[in-house]
GUFIBA-19235 format. One line per 10 residues: number of its first residue (from 1); their letters; for each residue x, y, z negated of C-alpha. Coordinates in pm, 1 decimal. Each point is the difference from the previous one (the first is absolute). Last residue first. Layout:
NUM) a) X/Y/Z ~ ...
END
This chain:
197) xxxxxxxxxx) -3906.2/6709.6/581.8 ~ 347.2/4.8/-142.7 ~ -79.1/-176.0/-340.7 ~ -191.9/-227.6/122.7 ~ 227.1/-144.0/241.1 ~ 266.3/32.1/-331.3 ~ -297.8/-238.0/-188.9 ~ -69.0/-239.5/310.9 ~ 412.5/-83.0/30.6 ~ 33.8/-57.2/-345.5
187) xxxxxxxxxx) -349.1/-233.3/-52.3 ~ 214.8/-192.8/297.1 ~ 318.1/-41.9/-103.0 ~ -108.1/-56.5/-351.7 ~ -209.7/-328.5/216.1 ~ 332.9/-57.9/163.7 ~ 169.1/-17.9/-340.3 ~ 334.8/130.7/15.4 ~ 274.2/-202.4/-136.6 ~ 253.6/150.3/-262.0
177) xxxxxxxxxx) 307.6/-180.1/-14.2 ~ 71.6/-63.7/-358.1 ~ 370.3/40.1/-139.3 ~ -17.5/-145.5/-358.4 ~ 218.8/147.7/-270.6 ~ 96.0/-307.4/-203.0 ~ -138.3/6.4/-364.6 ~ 256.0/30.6/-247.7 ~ -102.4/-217.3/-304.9 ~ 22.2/125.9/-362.7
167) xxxxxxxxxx) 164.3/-303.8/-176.5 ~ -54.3/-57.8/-370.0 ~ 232.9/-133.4/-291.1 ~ -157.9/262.0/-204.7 ~ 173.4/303.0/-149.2 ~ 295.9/-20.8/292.7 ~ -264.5/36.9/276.4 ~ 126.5/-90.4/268.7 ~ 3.6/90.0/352.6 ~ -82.0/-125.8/349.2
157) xxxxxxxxxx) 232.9/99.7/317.5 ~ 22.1/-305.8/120.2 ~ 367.8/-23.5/-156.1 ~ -206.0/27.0/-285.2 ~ -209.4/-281.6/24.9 ~ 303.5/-255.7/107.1 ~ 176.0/135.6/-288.6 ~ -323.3/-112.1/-207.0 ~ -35.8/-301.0/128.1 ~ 388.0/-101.0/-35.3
147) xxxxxxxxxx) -62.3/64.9/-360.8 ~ -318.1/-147.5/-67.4 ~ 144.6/-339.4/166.0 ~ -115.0/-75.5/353.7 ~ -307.7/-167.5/165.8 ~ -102.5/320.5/162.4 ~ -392.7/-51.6/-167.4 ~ 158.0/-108.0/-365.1 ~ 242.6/287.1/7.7 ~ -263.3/277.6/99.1
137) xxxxxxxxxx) -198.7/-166.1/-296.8 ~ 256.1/53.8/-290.8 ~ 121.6/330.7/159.0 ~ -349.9/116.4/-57.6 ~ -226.5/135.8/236.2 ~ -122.4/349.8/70.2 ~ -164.5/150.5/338.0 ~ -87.0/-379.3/136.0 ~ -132.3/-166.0/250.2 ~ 137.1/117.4/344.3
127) xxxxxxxxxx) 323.6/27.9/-124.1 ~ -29.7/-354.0/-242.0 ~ -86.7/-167.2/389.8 ~ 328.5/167.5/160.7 ~ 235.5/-149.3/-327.1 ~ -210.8/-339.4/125.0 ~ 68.5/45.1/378.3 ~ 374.4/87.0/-66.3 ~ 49.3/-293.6/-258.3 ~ -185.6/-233.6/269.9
117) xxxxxxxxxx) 236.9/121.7/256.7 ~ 324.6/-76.5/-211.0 ~ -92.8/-331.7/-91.5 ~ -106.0/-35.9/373.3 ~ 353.5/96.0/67.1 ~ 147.8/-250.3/-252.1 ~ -195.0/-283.5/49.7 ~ 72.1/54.4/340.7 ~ 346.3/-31.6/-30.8 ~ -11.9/-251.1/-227.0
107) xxxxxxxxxx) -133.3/-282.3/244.0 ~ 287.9/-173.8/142.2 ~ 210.6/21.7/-287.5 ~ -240.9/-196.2/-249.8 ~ -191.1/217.7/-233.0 ~ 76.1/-83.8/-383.8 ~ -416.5/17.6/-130.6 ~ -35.6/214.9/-289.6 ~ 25.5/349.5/115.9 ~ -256.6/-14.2/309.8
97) xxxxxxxxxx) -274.1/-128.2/-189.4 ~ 80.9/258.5/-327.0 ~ -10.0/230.7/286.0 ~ -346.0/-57.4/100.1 ~ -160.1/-55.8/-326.1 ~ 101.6/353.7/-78.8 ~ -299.6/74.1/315.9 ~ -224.6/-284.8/-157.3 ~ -247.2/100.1/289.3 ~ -112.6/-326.9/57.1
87) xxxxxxxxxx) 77.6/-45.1/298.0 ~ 271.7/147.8/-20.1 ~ 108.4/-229.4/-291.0 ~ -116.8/-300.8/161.8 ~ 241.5/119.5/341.7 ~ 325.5/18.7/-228.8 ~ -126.0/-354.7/-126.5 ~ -1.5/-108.7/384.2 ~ 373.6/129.7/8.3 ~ 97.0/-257.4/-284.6
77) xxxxxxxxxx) -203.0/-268.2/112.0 ~ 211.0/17.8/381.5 ~ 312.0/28.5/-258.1 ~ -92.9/-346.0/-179.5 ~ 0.3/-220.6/329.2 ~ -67.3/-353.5/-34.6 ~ -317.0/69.3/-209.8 ~ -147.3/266.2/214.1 ~ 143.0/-216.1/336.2 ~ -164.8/-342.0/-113.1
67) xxxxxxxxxx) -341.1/214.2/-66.6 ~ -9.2/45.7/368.0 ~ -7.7/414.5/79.7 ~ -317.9/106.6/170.8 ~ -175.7/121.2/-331.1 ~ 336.2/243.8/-18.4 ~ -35.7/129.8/348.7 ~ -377.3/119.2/-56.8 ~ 72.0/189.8/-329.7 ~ 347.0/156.5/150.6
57) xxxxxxxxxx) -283.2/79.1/302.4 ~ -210.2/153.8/-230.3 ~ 330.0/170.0/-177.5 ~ 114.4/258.9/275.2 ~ 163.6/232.6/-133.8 ~ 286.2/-76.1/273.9 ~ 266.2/-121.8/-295.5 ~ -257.5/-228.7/-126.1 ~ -93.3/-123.2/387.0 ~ 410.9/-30.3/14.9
47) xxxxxxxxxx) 27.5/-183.3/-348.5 ~ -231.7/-233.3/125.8 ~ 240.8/-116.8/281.6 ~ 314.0/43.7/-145.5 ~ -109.6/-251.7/-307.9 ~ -166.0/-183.9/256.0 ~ 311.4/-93.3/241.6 ~ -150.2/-291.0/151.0 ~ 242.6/-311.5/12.1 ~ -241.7/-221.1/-211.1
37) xxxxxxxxxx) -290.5/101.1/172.7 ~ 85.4/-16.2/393.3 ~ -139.6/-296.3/129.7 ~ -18.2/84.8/395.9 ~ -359.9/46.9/138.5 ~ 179.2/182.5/284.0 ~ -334.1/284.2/-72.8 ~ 128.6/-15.4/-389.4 ~ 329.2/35.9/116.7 ~ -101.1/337.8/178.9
27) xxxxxxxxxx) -251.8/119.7/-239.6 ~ 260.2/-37.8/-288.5 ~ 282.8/206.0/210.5 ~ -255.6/278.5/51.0 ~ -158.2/19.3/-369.4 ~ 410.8/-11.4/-83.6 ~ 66.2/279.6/191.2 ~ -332.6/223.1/-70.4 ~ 121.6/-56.4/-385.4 ~ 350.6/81.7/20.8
17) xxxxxxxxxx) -7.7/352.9/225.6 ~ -59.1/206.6/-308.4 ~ 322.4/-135.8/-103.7 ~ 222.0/153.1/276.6 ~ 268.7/-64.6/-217.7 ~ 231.5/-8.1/317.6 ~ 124.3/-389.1/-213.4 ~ -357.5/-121.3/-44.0 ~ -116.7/130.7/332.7 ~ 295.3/-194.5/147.7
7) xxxxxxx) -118.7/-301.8/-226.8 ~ -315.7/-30.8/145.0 ~ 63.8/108.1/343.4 ~ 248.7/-329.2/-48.2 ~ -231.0/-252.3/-159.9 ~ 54.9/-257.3/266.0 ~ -183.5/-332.4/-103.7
END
């Protein structure tokens, strides 16, 4: 079975790539009827629809997976219990997931950027949610120790209140493109005909 694109991707880190490459390559030796199972690289595989944000088909690709493989493999359970905790929105749940498994070579790489992604989307998620949190919670939502999440917050721009151990979040100036309304458009252009007649 050639797994080249695969591992090209892999080594380019062109991780959002992963899980369209392996859906193709599966298709293909499914359609060859070829017994591909035990030489399937799941753990890269799910970890690419996790990576993608894409956890239905994580869901889908997981129920598909011979129960000889889950208990064979122990990483391919280790990255589906990364995609329970999203699931299940157990966002410090998450990290713990990724922290206690020992990620063979061939897949840390991606733990590591999507590790990095999901700390971006979650610090993104407490600046759309929150005006004050504490360090205590900021720490358990970026998966980090309240030290490192608090240096992350203020690099952000956040600040601290030294009475409390609070965090006053920065929101992020938002550019907005303003669209017209064609129906504004139009109660405009009958008020200034109006106007000049």
């Amino acid at each position: 079975m050639d797994f080249t694109v695969l591992h090209e991707a892999l080594a380019l880190k062109s991780y959002d790539q992963i899980a369209d490459i392996c859906d193709t390559l599966m298709l293909q030796v499914a359609s060859e009827g070829v017994s591909f199972h035990e030489e399937w690289p799941y753990a890269v595989h799910l970890l690419g629809h996790i990576y993608s944000n894409d956890i239905n088909s994580a869901r889908f690709l997981w129920k598909k997976i011979p129960l000889t493989v889950k208990e064979s493999q122990p990483e391919v359970s280790a990255v589906w219990k990364i995609g329970q905790r999203l699931w299940m929105k157990e966002y410090s749940g998450v990290h713990e997931a990724i922290r206690e498994f020992n990620w063979s070579p061939q897949i840390l790489g991606l733990v590591a950027a999507f590790k990095e992604r999901y700390t971006k989307r979650m610090f993104e998620l407490l600046l759309s949610a929150y005006s004050t949190i504490s360090i205590q919670d900021t720490a358990l939502f970026l998966g980090m120790n309240e030290d490192d999440a608090a240096n992350y917050a203020l690099q952000q721009g956040w600040t601290l209140d030294p009475a409390s151990p609070m965090l006053t979040v920065k929101k992020q100036a938002v550019a907005t493109e303003q669209k017209l309304d064609p129906s504004k458009l139009q109660r405009l252009t009958e008020y200034v005909f109006h106007l000049e007649h």
